[in-house]
TITINU-83238 format. One line per 2 residues: number of its first residue (from 1); for each residue x, y, z of N, C-alpha, C. Coordinates in steps of 0.2 Angstrom, whole numbers. Layout:
# residues N
NUM	X,Y,Z,X,Y,Z,X,Y,Z | ...
This chain:
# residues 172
1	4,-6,0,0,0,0,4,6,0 | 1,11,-4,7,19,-1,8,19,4
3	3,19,8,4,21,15,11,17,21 | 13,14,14,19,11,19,26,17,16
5	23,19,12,30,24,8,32,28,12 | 40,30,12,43,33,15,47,40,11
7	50,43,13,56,47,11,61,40,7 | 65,41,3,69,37,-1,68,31,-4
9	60,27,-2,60,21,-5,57,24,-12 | 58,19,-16,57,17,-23,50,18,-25
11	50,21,-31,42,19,-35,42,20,-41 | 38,14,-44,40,16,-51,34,18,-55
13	35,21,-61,29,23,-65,30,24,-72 | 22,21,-74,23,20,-81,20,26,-86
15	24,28,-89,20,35,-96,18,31,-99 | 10,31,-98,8,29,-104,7,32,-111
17	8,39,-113,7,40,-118,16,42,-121 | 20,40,-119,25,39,-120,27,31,-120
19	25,24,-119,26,20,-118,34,21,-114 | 35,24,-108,41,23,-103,38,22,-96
21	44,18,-96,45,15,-87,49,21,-84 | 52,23,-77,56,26,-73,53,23,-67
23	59,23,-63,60,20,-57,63,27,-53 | 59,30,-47,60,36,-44,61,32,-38
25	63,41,-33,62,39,-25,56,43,-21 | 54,41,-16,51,46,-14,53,51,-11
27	52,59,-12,54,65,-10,51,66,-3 | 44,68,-2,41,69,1,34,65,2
29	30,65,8,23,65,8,21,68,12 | 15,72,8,14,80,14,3,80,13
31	3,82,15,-6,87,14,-10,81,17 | -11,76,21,-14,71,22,-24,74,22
33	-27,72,15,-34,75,15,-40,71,20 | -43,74,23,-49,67,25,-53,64,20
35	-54,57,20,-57,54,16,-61,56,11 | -62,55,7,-68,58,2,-75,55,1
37	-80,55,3,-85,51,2,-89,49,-5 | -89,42,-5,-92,41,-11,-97,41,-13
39	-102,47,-15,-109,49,-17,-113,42,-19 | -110,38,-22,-113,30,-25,-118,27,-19
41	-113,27,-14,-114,23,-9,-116,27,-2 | -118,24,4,-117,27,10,-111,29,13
43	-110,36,16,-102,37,17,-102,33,28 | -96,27,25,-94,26,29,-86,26,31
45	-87,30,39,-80,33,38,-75,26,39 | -78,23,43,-72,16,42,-70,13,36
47	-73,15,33,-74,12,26,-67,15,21 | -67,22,23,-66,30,20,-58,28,20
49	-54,30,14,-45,31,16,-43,37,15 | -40,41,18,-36,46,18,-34,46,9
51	-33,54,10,-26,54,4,-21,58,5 | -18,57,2,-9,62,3,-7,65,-5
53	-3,68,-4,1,71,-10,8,68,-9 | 10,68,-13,17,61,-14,22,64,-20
55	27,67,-17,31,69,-23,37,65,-23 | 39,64,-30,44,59,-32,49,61,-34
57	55,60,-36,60,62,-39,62,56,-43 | 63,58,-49,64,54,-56,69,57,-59
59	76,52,-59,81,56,-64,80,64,-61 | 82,66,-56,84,73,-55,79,80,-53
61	73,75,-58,66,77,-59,61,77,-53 | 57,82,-50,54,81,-46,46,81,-48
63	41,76,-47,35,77,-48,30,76,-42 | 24,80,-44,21,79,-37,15,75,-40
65	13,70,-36,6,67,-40,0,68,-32 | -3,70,-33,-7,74,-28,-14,68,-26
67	-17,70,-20,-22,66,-19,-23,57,-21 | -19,56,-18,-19,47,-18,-20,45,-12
69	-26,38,-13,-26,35,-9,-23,30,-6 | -21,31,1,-16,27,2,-17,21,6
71	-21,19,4,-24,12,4,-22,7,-4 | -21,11,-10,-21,8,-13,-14,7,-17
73	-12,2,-20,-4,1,-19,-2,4,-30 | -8,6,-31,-7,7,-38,-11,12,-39
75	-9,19,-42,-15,25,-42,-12,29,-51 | -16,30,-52,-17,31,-60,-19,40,-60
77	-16,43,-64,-16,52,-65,-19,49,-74 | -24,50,-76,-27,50,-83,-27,56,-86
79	-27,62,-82,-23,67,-87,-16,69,-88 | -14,65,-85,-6,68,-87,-4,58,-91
81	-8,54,-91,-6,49,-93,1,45,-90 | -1,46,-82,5,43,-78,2,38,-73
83	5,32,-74,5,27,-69,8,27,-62 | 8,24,-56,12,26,-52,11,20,-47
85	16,15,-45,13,9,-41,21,9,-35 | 19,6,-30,26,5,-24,29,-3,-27
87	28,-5,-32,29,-13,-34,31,-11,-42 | 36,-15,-44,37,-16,-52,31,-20,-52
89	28,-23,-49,23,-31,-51,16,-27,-54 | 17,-20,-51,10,-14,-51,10,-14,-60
91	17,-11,-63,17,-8,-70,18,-15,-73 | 21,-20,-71,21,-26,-76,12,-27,-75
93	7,-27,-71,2,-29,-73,-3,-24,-77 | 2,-17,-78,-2,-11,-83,1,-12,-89
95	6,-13,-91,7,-15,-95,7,-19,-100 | 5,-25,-95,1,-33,-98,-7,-30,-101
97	-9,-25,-97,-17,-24,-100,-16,-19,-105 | -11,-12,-105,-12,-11,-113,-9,-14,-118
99	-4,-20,-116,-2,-25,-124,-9,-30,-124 | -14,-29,-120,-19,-34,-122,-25,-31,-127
101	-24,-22,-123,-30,-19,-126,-27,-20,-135 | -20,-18,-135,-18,-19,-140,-18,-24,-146
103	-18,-30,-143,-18,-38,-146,-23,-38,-149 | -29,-36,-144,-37,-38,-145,-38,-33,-151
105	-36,-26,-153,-37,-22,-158,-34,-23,-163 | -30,-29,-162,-26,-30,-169,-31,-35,-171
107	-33,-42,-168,-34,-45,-170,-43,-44,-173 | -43,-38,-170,-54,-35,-174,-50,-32,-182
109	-46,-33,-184,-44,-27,-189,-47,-31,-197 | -47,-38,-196,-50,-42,-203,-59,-41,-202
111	-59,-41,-194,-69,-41,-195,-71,-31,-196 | -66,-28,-195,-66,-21,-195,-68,-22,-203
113	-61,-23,-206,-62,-21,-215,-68,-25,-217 | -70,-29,-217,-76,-33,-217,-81,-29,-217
115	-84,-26,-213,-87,-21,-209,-89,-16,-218 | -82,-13,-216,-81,-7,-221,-84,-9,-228
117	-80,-15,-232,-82,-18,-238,-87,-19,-237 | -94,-22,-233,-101,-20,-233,-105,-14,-234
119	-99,-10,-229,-104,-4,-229,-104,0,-235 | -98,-1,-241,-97,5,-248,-101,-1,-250
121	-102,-9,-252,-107,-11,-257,-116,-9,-253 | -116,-4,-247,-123,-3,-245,-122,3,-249
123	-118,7,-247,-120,12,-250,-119,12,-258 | -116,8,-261,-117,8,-268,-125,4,-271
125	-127,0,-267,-135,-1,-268,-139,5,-267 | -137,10,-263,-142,15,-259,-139,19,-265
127	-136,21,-269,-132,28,-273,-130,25,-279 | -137,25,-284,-134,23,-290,-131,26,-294
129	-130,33,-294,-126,39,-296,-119,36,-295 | -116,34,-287,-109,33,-285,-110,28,-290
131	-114,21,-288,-113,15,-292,-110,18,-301 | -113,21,-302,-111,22,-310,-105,26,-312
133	-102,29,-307,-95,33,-307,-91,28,-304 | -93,23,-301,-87,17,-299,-85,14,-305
135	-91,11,-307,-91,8,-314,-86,11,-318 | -89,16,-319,-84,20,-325,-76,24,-321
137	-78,25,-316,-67,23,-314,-62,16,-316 | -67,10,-313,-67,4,-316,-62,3,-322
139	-68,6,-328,-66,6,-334,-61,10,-336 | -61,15,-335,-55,20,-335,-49,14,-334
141	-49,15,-327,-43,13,-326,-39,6,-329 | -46,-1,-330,-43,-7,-339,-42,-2,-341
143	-44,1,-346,-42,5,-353,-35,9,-352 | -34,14,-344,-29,14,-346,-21,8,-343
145	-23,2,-341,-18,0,-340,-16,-5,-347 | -21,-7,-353,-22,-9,-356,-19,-3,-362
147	-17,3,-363,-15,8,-363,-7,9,-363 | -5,9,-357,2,6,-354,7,1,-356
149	2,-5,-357,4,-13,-361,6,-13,-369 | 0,-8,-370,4,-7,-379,7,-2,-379
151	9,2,-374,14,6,-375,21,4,-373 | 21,-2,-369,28,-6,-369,28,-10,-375
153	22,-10,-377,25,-18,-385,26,-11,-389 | 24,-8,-391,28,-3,-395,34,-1,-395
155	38,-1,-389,42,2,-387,46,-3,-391 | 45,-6,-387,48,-15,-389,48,-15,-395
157	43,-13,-397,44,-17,-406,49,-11,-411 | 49,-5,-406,53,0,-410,62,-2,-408
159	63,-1,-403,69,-6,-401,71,-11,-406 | 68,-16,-406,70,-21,-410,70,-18,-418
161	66,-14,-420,67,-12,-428,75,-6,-429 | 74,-3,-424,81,1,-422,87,-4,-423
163	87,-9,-419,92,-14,-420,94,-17,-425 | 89,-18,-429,90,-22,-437,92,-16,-439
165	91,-12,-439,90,-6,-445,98,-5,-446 | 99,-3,-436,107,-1,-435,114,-9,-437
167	111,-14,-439,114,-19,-442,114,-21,-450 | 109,-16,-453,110,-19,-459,115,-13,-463
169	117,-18,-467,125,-14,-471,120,-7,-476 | 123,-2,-474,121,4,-480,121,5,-488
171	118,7,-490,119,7,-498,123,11,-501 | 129,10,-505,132,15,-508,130,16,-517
């Protein structure tokens, strides 16, 4: 739990939106708030944990991460996209959940495009206007790759008449 943190021991935290670890010390712990109560539920003070402000020092760097619970041995700041736990085992468990949120959105990305490929033949059913400008980009585009193809056998064919031409003896 934080509430065992000290002046000098260890804590580490994860950037999330940097994907980086550091491992800091603790500076301070100052401002102890009374418990906050939870609108959800009945406020019961037994229930109820204090907070603190907890400032770190990180490479030289000091940061203060304000109002944590020190009951809890892992506390999350989502506007600054900072993890904060008294255990490496806190950020190897954050970790493991964004390489899963991760995994899990690689692995939607074939029923994603699926998805899509329905959605342009929906709305090519609904828009026979687009349906007809598909069509004819379609065509455009054989015509012009067929276009291309006789422009290399031309070339070709010109080359090879260059070569006879440049091999047969001159007339005097």
């Amino acid at each position: 739990m934080l509430s065992n943190l000290r002046p000098g021991v260890p804590v580490f935290a994860l950037y999330k939106n940097e994907l980086r670890f550091a491992t800091g010390k603790v500076s301070q712990i100052s401002n102890q708030y009374p418990p906050q109560p939870n609108f959800q539920q009945p406020f019961n003070p037994a229930m109820a944990t204090p907070l603190v402000d907890l400032t770190v020092e990180f490479d030289g760097k000091t940061e203060t991460f304000p109002r944590i619970p020190i009951s809890s041995s892992v506390a999350e700041f989502t506007d600054r996209g900072v993890i904060i736990s008294e255990t490496r085992d806190g950020i190897v468990n954050e970790v493991n959940v964004i390489r899963g949120a991760s995994q899990s959105a690689l692995e939607q990305i074939d029923a994603h495009k699926r998805v899509i490929a329905a959605c342009d033949q929906l709305l090519l059913d609904l828009n026979p206007q687009m349906k007809r400008e598909q069509e004819q980009a379609g065509r455009i585009a054989s015509l012009e790759k067929q276009l291309s193809g006789m422009s290399e056998q031309i070339a070709a064919l010109t080359g090879m008449l260059s070569k006879t031409l440049a091999k047969k003896p001159k007339e005097e």
